[in-house]
N, C-alpha and C positions, 0 to 999 in steps of 0.2 A: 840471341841464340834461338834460331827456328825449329831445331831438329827434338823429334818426340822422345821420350824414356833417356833426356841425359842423366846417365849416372854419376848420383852426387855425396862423398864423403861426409859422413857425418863423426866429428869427431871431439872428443870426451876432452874441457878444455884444462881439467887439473890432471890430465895425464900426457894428451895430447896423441893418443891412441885411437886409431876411427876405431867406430862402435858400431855405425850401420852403415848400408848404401841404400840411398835413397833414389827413386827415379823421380827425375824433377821433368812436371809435364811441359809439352809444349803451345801451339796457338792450340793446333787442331783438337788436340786434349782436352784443352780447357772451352772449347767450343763444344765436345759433348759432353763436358759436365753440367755446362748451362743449360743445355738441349733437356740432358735428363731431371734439375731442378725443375723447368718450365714446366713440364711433363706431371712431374711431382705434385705442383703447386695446385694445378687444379681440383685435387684428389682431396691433400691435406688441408688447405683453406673449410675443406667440408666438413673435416672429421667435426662432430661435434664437441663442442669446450669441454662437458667434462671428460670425455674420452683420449681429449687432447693431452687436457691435465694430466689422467692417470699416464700415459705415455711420457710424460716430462717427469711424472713422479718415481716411476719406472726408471729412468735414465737417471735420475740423482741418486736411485738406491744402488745403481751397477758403479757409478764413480768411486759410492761409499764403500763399495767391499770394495775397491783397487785401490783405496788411496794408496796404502805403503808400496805399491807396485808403481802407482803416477809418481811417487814422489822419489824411489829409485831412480826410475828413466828420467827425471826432471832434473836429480844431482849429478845421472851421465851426462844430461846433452848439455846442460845448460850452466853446471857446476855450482847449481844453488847449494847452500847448507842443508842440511837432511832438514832440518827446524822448519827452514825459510820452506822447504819442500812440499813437507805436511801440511805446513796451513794455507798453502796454494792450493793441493789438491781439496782439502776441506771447502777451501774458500767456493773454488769449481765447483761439489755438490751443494753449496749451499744457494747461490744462483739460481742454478738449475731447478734448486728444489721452492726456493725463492719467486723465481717466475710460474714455476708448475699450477700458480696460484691463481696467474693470470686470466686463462682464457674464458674462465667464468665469470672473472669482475670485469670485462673489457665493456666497462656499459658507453652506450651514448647517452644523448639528451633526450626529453622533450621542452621544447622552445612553445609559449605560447603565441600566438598570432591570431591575427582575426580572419574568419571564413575557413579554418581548419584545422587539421594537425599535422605540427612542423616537428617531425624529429632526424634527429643525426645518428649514424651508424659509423664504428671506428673499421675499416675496411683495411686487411693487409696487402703491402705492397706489391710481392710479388717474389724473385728473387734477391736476392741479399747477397750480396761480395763481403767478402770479412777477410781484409789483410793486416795480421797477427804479426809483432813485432819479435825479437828472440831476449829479451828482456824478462818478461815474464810471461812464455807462451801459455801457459796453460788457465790460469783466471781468464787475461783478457780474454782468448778467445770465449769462455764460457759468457763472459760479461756482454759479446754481443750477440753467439747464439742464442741464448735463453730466451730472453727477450723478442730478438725476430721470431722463434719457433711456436713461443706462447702467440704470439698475435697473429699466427697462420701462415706466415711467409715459410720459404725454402732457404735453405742457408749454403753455399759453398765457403767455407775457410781456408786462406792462400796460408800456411803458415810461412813463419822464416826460414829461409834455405839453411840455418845454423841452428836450430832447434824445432823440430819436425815431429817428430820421436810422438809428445804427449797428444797432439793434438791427430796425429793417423789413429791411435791407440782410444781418443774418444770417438771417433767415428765408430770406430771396432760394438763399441758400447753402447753408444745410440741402438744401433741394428741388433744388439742383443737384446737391450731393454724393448723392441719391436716395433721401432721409428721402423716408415714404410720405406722402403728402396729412395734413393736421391731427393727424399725430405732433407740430410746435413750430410755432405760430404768434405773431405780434405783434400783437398789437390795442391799437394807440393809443386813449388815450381820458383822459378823467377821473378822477379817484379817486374822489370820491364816487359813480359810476357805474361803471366797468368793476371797478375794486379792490374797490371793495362789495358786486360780483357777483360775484366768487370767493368773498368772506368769508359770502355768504347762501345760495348757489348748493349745491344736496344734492350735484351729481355733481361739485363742487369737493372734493376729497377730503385737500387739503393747500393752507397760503398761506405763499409765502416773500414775508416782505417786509423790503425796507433805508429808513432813512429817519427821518424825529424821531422820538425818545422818546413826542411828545403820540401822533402819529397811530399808532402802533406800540401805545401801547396799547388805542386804540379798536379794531384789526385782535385783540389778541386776544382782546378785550372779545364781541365777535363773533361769535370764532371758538367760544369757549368754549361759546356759546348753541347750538353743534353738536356740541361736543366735536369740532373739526378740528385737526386739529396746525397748529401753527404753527413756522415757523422767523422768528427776529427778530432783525436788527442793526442798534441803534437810534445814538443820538448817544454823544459823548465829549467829556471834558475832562479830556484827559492830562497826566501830569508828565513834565517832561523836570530828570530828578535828579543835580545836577552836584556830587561832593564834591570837597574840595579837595585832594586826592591822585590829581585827575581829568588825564587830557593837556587842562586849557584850554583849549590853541592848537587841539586837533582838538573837542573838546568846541563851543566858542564858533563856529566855522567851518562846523559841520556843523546847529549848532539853527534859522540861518533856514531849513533847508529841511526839520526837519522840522516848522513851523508854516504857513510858506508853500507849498510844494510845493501845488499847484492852486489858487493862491490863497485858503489855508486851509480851503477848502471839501471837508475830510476828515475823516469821524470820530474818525481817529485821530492826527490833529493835536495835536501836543504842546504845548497851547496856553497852559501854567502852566509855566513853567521855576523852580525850585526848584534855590539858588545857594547853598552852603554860607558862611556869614557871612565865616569870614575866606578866601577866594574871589572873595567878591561884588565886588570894584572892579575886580579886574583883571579877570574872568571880561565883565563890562560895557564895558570899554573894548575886549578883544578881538570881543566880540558886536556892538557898533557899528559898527566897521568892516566886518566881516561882512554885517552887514544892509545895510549901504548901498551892497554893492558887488553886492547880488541885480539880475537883469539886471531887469526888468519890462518887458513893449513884446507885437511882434508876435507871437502864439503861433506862426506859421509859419517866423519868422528862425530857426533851428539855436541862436542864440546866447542865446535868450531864455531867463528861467530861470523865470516867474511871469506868466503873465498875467491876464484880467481877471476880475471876477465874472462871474455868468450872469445876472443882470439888474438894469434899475435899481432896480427892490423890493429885489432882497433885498442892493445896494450901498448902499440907504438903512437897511436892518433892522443892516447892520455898522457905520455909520456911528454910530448911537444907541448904542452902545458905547461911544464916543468923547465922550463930551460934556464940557460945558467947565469941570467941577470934575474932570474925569480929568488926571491929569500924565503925558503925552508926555516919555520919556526920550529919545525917538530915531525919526524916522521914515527910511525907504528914498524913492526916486522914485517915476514914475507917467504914464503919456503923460497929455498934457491932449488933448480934441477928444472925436469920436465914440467913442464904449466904454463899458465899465460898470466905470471903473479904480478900483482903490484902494490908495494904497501902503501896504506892509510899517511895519508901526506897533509902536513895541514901549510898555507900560504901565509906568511904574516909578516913584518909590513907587506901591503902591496895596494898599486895604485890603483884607483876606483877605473882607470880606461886600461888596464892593463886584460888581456882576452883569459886568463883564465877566472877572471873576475866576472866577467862580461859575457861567457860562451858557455853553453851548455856542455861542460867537459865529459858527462857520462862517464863517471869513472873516481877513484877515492882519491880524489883531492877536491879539498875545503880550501876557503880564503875568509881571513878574520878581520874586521875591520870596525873601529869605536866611533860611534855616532854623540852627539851631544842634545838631548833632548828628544820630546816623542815626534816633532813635525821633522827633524832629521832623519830621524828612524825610519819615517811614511816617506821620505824624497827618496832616500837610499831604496827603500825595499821595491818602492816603483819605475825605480830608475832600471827598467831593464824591457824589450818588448815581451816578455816573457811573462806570464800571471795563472799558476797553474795550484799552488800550495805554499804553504808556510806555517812558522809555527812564532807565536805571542809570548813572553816568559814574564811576568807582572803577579805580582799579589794585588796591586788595584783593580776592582772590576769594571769601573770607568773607564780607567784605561786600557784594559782588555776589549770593550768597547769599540772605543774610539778610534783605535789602531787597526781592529778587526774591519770595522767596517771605510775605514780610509785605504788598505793595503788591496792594490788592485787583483785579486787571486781567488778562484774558482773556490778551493776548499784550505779553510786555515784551523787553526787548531791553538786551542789556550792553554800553556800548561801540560805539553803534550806532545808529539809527533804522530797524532794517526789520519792520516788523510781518506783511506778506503774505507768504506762500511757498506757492504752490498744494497742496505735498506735505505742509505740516502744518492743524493746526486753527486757524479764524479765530473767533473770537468774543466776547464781553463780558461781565464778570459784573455783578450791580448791575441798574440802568435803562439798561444799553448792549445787554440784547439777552437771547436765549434760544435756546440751541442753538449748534449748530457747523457752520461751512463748511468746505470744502477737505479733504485730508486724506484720508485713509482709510476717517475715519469719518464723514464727509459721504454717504456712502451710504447708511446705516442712517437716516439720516434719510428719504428716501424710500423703505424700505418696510416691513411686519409681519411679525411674528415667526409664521409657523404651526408648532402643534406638532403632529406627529401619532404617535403608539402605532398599532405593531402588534402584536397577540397572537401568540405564539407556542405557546404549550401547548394540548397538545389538552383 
């Protein structure tokens, strides 16, 4: 679609009421949003670091007074749970306020050498494309502004044409907190048009993108044709690995949410739970009652634990997972009426090549399946191109160990389902991604290494 200001419904997916109209831009658009980044870049690269800071520090304290406001428009567009909502938008100032720390510590080297002095400066890129998935618009995008912004780069953010809402709404805030004119803009639009125009665009100088495996490789299929860097955090299909010397009761209690948690609609969704054989009945009859007591309803009730997909496409694309040679051990509930519902569904028997076993479903269905031993555990849990997260259930710490570091996946967790933590590295091995967010070293990802020698001897 070529043409400029398409207007695009944006609608509220546990009502199914549009909420806003969006104008989704076109080439030309997104040609001068670049134009004005470029523009931008060479102003802001200058500001000095700690001015920079206070400006980043500035922007985390405008998120802080709106979260309940971010996380309203987060349960309209996106139909998070008001819960899930707040510690998104928290998560956002904390990033933010996370990296504001940056532009002071961005040291380089000195290398010694002979006949002078050899040191390195971390130099930023340039402009920065950042296309934001509708999954969880509003961390990720903070997760790869912050960071470009602290290192001096320029930032444009594509968001998802299905959840738009928070990240216009942080641009709003940048410019109040007194980010200078086209340091971070949001330009709604298309993928095949605004995202393809980072990935073609010469003064596009880097593309962070979240989002499938497929599209993720076209972006750096693309990129490659420039030689642009890319940062990519693509799909998952995680093990959630229960041995039988596991706590169970916290094991069994704790797995509906980590498959369901946004209505599956998580990368890092543990959405293959792997039950040690002699385990498996009791580990299944405590998981049932679990699952069936997940709340599902209003994302805005407090009490809610799960709400709805983001639209009726892709609650029919979860659906086809579901078909009727698949065995249903156990489903959850599900409002009936207006929404895009789907309940908490768990697979069990089901065969290790069967696609929802094997396919990144995005969406509340689990498959249960008993392994015999820990090198079964590690074949099963690898047996996928996918290596993004997972979670270890063991009272041995050996074997916590051992499994941890044999399970081929970016970030795993003992005892546990928590995969994000702003302060460490986020990322995937496999077809789940390339590069790393968060962290410390999510900086060096936005910028080059210059070396420069000076001579010394006469």
């Amino acid at each position: 679609m070529s043409q400029e200001h398409d207007p695009y419904q944006v609608v509220n997916p546990a009502t199914e009421e549009v909420i806003a109209t969006v104008d989704l831009a076109g080439p030309a658009a997104a040609d001068a949003a670049i134009a004005r980044a470029r523009r931008a870049f060479e102003s802001w690269r200058n500001v000095a670091p700690g001015d920079r800071a206070r400006l980043l520090r500035r922007f985390a304290a405008e998120v802080d007074a709106e979260r309940e406001s971010l996380a309203a428009l987060e349960v309209a567009n996106a139909g998070h749970t008001i819960g899930n909502a707040r510690w998104e938008a928290g998560n956002a100032r904390d990033v933010i306020e996370y990296y504001a720390g940056a532009p002071e510590r961005l040291f380089g080297r000195q290398i010694p050498v002979a006949g002078g002095l050899d040191v390195t400066f971390q130099e930023p890129l340039g402009v920065v494309g950042v296309i934001v998935p509708w999954n969880f618009p509003l961390p990720i995008a903070a997760w790869a502004l912050a960071p470009a912004l602290a290192a001096g780069n320029t930032v444009i953010v594509k968001p998802a044409e299905l959840t738009p809402l928070t990240a216009l709404r942080l641009a709003e805030l940048a410019l109040r907190a007194g980010l200078p004119e086209g340091v971070l803009q949001v330009l709604p639009g298309r993928g095949p048009v605004v995202g393809q125009r980072f990935v073609t665009h010469p003064d596009v100088r880097k593309v962070v993108f979240t989002g499938s495996t497929a599209v993720g490789r076209s972006v750096m299929a693309g990129c490659a044709a420039r030689v642009k860097p890319v940062t990519l955090e693509l799909g998952g299909k995680s093990a959630n690995i229960v041995f039988a010397d596991a706590d169970l009761e916290k094991a069994a209690a704790t797995a509906p949410y980590a498959v369901f948690d946004n209505a599956g609609q998580d990368c890092c969704a543990r959405s293959r739970i792997l039950v040690e054989a002699s385990a498996y009945d009791e580990f299944m009859d405590r998981f049932e009652r679990a699952v069936r007591g997940v709340r599902v309803g209003d994302p805005a009730d407090e009490k809610t634990e799960m709400g709805p997909l983001i639209s009726a496409a892709h609650r029919a694309r979860v659906a086809s997972y579901v078909d009727g040679d698949t065995e249903v051990a156990f489903r959850g509930g599900a409002p009936e009426g207006p929404g895009f519902w789907y309940p908490p569904t768990v697979l069990a028997p089901i065969a290790p090549d069967h696609r929802a076993f094997t396919e990144e479903v995005f969406g509340p269905v689990v498959t249960v399946v008993p392994f015999r031993g820990e090198s079964d555990a590690v074949r099963i849990a690898n047996a996928t191109e996918y290596g993004l997260s997972g979670s270890i259930w063991t009272r041995d710490v050996g074997r916590a160990l051992r499994v941890a570091r044999a399970v081929e996946a970016g970030n795993l967790s003992v005892n546990s389902h928590s995969s994000v933590r702003y302060w460490t590295p986020f990322g995937g091995y496999k077809q789940s991604g390339l590069g790393r967010e968060l962290g410390p070293d999510a900086l060096h990802a936005f910028t080059e290494t210059k070396n420069v020698f000076i001579a010394t001897e006469e």
